[in-house]
C-alpha positions as CSV (number, residue, x, y, z in Angstrom):
1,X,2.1,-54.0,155.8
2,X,4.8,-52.4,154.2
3,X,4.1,-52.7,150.2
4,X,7.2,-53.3,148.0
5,X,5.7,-51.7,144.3
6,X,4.1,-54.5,142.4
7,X,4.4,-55.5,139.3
8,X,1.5,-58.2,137.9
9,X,4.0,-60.3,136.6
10,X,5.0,-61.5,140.0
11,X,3.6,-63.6,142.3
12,X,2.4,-61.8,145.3
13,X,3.8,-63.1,148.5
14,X,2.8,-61.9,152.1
15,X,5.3,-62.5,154.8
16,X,4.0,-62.6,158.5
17,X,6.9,-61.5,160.5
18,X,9.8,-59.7,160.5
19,X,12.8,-61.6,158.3
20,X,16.6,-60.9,158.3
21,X,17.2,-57.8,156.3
22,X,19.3,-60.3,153.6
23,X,16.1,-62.3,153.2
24,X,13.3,-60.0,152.5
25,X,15.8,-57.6,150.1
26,X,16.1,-60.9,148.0
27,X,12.0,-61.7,148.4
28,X,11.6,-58.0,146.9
29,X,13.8,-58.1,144.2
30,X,12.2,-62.0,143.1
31,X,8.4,-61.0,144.2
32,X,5.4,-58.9,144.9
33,X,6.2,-59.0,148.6
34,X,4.4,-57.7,152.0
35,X,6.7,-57.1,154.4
36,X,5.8,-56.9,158.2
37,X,6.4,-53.1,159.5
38,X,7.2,-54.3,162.8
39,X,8.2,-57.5,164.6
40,X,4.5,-58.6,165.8
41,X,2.4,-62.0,164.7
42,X,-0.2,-61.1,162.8
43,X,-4.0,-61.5,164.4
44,X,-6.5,-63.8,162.9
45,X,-7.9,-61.3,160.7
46,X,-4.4,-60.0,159.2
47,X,-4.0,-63.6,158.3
48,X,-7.1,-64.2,157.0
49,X,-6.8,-61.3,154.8
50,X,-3.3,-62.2,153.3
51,X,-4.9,-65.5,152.6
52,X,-7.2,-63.8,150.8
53,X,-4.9,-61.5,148.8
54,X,-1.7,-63.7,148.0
55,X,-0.4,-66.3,145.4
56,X,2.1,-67.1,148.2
57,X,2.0,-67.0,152.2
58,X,5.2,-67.0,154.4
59,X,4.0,-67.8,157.6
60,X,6.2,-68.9,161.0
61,X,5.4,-71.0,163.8
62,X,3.4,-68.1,165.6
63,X,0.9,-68.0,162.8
64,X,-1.8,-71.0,163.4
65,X,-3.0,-71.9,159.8
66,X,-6.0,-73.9,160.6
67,X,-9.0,-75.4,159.0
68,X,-10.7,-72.4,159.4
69,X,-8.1,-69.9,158.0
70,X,-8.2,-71.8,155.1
71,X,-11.6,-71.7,154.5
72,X,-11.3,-68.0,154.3
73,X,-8.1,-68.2,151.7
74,X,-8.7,-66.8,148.3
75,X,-8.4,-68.5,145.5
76,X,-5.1,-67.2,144.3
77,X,-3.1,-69.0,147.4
78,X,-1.4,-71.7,145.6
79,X,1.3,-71.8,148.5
80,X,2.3,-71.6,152.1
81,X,5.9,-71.8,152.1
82,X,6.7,-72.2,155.9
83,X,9.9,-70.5,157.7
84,X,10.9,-72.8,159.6
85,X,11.4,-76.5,159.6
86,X,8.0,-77.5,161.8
87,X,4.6,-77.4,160.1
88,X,2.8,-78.5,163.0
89,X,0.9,-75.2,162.8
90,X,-0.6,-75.6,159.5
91,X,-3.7,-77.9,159.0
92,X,-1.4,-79.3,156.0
93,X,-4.2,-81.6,155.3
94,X,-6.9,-78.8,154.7
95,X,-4.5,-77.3,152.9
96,X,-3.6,-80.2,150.1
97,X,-7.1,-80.6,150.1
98,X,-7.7,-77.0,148.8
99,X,-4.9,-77.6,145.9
100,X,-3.1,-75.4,148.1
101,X,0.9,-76.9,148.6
102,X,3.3,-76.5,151.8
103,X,7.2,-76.0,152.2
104,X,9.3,-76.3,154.5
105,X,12.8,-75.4,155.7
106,X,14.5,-78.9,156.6
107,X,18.1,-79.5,157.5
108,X,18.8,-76.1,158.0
109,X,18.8,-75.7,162.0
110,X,20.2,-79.2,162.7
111,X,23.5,-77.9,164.0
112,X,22.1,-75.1,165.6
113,X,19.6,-76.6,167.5
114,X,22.1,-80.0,168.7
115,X,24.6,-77.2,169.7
116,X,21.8,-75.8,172.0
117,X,21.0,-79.2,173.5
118,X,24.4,-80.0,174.5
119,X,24.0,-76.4,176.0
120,X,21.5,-77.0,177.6
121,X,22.8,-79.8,179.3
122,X,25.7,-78.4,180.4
123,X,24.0,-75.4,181.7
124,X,21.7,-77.7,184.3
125,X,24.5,-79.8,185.4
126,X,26.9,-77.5,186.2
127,X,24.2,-75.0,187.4
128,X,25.9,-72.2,185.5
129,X,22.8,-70.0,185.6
130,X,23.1,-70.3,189.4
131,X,26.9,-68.9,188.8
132,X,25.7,-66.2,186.6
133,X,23.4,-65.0,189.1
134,X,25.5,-65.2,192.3
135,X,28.2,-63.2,189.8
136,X,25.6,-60.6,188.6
137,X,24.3,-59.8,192.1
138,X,27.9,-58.8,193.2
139,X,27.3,-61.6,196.4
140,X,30.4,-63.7,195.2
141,X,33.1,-63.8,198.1
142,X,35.5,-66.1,196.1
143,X,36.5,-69.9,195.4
144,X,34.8,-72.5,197.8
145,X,36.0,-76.3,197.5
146,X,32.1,-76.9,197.7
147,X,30.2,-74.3,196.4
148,X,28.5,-74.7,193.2
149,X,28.9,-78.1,192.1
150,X,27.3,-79.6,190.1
151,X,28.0,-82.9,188.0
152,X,29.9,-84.1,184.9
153,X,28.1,-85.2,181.7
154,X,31.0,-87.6,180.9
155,X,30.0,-91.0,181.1
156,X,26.4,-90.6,182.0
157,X,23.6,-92.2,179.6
158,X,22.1,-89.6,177.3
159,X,18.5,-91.0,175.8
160,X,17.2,-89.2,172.4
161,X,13.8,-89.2,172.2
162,X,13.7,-89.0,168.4
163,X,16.8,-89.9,165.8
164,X,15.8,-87.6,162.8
165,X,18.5,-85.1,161.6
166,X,19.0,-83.0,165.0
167,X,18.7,-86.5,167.6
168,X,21.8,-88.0,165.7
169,X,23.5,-84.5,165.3
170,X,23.1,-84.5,169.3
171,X,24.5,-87.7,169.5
172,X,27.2,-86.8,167.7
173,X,28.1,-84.2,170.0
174,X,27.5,-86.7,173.2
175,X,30.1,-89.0,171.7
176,X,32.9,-85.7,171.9
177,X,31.9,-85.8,175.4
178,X,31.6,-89.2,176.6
179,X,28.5,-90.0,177.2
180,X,26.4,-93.1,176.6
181,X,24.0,-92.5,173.6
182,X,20.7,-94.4,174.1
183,X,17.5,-93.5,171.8
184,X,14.1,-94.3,171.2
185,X,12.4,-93.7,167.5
186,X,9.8,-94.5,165.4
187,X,11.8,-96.6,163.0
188,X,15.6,-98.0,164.1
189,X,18.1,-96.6,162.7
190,X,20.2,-98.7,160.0
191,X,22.9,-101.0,161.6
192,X,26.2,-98.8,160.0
193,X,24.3,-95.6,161.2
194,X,24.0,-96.8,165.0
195,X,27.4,-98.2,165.0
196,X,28.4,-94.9,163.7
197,X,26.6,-92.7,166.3
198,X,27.4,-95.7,168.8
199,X,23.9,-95.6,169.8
200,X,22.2,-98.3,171.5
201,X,18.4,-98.5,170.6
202,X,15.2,-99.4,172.5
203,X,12.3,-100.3,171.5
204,X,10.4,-99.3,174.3
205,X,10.3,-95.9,175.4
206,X,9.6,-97.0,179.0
207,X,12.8,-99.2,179.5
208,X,14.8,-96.7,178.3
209,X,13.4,-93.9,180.5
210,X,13.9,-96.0,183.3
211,X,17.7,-96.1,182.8
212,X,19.0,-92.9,181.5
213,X,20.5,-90.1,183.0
214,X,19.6,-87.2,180.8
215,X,17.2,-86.9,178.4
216,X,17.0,-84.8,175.8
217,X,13.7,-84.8,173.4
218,X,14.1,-83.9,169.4
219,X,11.1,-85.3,168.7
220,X,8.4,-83.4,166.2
221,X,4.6,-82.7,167.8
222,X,2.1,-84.8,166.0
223,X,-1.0,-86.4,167.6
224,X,1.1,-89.5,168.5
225,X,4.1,-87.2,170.3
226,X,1.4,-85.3,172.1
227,X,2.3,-85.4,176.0
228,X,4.5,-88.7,175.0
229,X,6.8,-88.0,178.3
230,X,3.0,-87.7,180.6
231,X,3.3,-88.3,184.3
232,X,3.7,-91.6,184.0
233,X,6.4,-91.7,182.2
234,X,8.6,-89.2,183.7
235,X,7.7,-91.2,187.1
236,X,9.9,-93.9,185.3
237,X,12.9,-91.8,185.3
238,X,15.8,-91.8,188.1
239,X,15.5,-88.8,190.5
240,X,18.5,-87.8,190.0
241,X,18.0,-87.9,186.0
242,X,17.7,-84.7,183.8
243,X,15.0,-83.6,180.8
244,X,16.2,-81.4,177.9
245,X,13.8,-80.2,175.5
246,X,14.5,-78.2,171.9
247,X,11.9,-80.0,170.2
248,X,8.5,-78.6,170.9
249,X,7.1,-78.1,173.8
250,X,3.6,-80.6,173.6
251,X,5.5,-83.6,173.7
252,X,6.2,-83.0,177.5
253,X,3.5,-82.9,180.2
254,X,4.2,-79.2,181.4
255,X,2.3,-79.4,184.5
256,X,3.6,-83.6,185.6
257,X,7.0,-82.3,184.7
258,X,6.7,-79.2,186.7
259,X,4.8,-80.6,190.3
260,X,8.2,-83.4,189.6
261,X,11.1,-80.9,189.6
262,X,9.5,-79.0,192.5
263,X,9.0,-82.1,194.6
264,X,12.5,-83.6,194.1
265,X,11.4,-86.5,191.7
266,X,13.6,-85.4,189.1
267,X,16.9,-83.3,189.5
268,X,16.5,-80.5,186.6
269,X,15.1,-79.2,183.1
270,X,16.8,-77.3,180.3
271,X,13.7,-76.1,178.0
272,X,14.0,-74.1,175.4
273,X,10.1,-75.1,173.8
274,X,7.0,-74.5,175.8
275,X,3.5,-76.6,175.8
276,X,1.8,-72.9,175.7
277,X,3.8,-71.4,173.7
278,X,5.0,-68.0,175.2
279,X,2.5,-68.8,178.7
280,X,5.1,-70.9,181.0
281,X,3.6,-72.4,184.1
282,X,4.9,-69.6,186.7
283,X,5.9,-72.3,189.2
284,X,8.3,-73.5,186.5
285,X,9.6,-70.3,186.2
286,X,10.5,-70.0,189.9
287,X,12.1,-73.7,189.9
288,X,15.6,-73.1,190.9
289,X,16.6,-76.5,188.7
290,X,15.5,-75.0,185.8
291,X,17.0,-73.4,182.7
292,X,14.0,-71.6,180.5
293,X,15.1,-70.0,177.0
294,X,12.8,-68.0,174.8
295,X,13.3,-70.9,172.1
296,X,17.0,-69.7,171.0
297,X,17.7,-73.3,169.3
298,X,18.2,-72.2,165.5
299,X,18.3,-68.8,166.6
300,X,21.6,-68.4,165.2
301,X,22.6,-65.3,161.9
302,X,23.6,-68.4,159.6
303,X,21.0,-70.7,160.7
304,X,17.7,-67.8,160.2
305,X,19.3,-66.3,156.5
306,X,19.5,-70.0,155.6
307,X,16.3,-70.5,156.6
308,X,14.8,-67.8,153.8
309,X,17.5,-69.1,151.1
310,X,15.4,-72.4,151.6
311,X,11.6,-70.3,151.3
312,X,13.1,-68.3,148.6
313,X,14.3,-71.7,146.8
314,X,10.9,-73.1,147.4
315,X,8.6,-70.4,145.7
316,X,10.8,-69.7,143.0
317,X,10.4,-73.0,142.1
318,X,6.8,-72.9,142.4
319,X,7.0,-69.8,140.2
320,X,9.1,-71.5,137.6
321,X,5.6,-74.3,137.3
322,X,8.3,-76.8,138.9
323,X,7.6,-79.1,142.5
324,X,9.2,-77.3,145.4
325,X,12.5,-79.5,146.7
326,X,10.9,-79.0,150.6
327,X,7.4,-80.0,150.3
328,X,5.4,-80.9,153.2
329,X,3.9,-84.7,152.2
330,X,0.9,-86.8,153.4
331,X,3.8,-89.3,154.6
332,X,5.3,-86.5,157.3
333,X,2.3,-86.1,158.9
């Protein structure tokens, strides 16, 4: 850990990974911060030891704050003021329950992460990695009347699989394009809010899997989103229909939706989130309908320094003896 010089009046904050260059200048000037040397996670024990020694832990979503962890937390850590807008990876629970508080960064990858959807989308249906490759290898021999195609996303029925902030900034984006916006949510979305997104909703996931052509999943991983889209559910969907996925990657059976796209029972994938994190099913990585991305969706220069305005924000308040704007409550869970 790289030690910026302390001063006792200053809450000491540990940060787990590497942050843009913008965000941690501003952490030292505001704090008694740790930065990361290099650009690794931190093993169980490095956590377990800025738990130990911090008023304040930055964690990310490869850092699994668990029961456990926080057993081991001193009993300085007041707060775990997440980078990022998931909290999936923190026992939040445990955490409340030790008077300890968690942030989040809400909001701030919305546009990002809907821009990668519609990406996505278009990368599978028009098979542009399949270009890119044939390009690359130096095998292209020129135009063909019917090579590559692929098909439009115009008029074909896109089904969101959760209308928080991103679904609805998705279906924006579908309405520029022409498609039919379907969804499926917890709660429906009010009347002038559908009419606007001119979203058509369904109550039953099933019925609406059944009938879609693309899907594209923003929902969050809870124990109720858990391998939502199993086997048999994605045996519900047209063979010719395609899954997008920028969410996370537990709400989709990996291995059902892998044996599918090999065997022809659905037409392609654009996945940007894995159910094993970095360890992707090799079989899906040798799919030829298949677009895999090392989870690029907020990976944007605007969308990462906003991310640490929002942290910053959020222990400063703390600091200041005032609630943080982006806490984590019992109600999100």
């Amino acid at each position: 850990m790289a030690d910026i010089a302390p001063k006792r009046d200053r809450l000491k904050v540990v940060v787990t990974r590497r942050l843009p260059q913008a965000v941690e200048a501003r952490l030292a000037e505001l704090f008694d911060v740790s930065l990361r040397e290099t650009d690794t996670p931190m093993t169980r024990e490095e956590l377990a030891r800025a738990m130990r020694d911090s008023d304040v832990l930055v964690p990310t979503i490869t850092d699994q704050v668990d029961a456990g962890l926080l057993a081991q937390a001193g009993e300085r850590l007041r707060l775990i003021a997440n980078y990022g807008a998931g909290f999936d990876h923190i026992d939040v629970a445990s955490a409340r329950s030790r008077g300890i508080q968690v942030t989040n960064t809400p909001g701030v990858v919305t546009e990002d992460t809907a821009d990668m959807a519609i990406a996505l989308m278009l990368a599978v249906t028009r098979r542009i990695p399949e270009g890119l490759a044939e390009m690359q290898s130096g095998r292209w021999q020129g135009w063909s009347p019917t090579a590559h195609l692929g098909g439009r996303i115009g008029g074909r029925r896109l089904g969101i699989l959760g209308m928080g902030r991103i679904g609805q900034a998705v279906a924006r984006r579908a309405n520029v394009f022409g498609m039919q916006v379907h969804y499926h949510n917890r709660r429906r979305l009010r009347p002038e809010v559908e009419s606007d997104l001119q979203a058509t909703y369904w109550e039953s996931l099933d019925q609406m899997l059944a009938r879609i052509d693309i899907l594209s999943i923003n929902a969050p991983h809870t124990p109720s989103t858990f391998h939502l889209l199993n086997a048999r559910r994605l045996k519900l969907m047209k063979p010719t229909a395609v899954v997008v996925n920028t969410s996370r990657g537990e709400v989709i059976d990996e291995n059902a939706l892998t044996r599918m796209l090999r065997a022809g029972e659905l037409a392609g994938a654009g996945l940007d989130v894995f159910e094993h994190g970095h360890e992707i099913n090799p079989r899906l990585r040798e799919a030829p309908n298949v677009v895999l991305l090392p989870h690029m969706g907020s990976a944007t220069v605007e969308g990462r320094n906003e991310m640490g305005e929002k942290v910053i924000i959020n222990i400063k308040t703390f600091a200041d003896g005032h609630r943080p704007p982006d806490m984590v409550l019992p109600s999100m869970l």
